[in-house]
Structures are given as structure tokens and as C-alpha cells.
N, C-alpha and C positions, 0 to 999 in steps of 0.2 A: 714474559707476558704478565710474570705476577706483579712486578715491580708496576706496569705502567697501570693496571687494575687498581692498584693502590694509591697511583698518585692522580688518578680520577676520581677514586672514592674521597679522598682529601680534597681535591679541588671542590669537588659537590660540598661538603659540609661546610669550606668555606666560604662559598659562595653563599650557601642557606644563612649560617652566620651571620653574612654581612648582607642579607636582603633583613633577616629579624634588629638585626640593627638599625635599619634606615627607615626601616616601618615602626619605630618606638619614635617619639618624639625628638624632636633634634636637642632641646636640652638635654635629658635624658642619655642621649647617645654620647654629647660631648663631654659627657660630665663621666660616662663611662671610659672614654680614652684615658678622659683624666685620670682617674683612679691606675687602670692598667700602666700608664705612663709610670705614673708616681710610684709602682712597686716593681715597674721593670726598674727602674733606677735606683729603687732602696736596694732589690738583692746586688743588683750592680756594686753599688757602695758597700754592703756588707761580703762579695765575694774579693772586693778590692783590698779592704780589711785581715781578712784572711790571711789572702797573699803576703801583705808586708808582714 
């Protein structure tokens, strides 16, 4: 019971998340993926680094 209380409480926050996202201007938002994008893929390339 604890697990699915958990993955409710997650689901809530991201659902809030992505309603404050869509109520901030759509520049604003796209430019935010962008960013997120852009550093999911730098630690990507810096965990890739590593490895070799």
C-alpha cells in the first residue's frame, strides 16, 4: 500500500509540474525543455566519457 501511495503522490506533483509549465508562456516553456534537454545530454556525454 505504501508503494502505490507513493506512486500517487509522484504522479500529483507531476502533473502540478506540468500544469505550472503550460500556464508560463509557451516561449518560456520551450526554451525550458531546451535547457533540460541540453544538460540531459551533456551528463549523458560526460557519463559516456567516463566509461571509456
Amino acid at each position: 500500500m505504501g508503494y502505490s501511495y507513493f506512486t500517487f503522490f509522484m504522479f500529483q506533483i507531476s502533473k502540478l509540474l506540468l500544469h505550472n509549465i503550460l500556464k508560463l508562456k509557451k516561449q518560456h516553456a520551450v526554451h525550458y525543455v531546451y535547457v533540460l534537454t541540453i544538460r540531459f545530454l551533456d551528463s549523458c556525454n560526460i557519463l559516456g566519457w567516463i566509461r571509456t
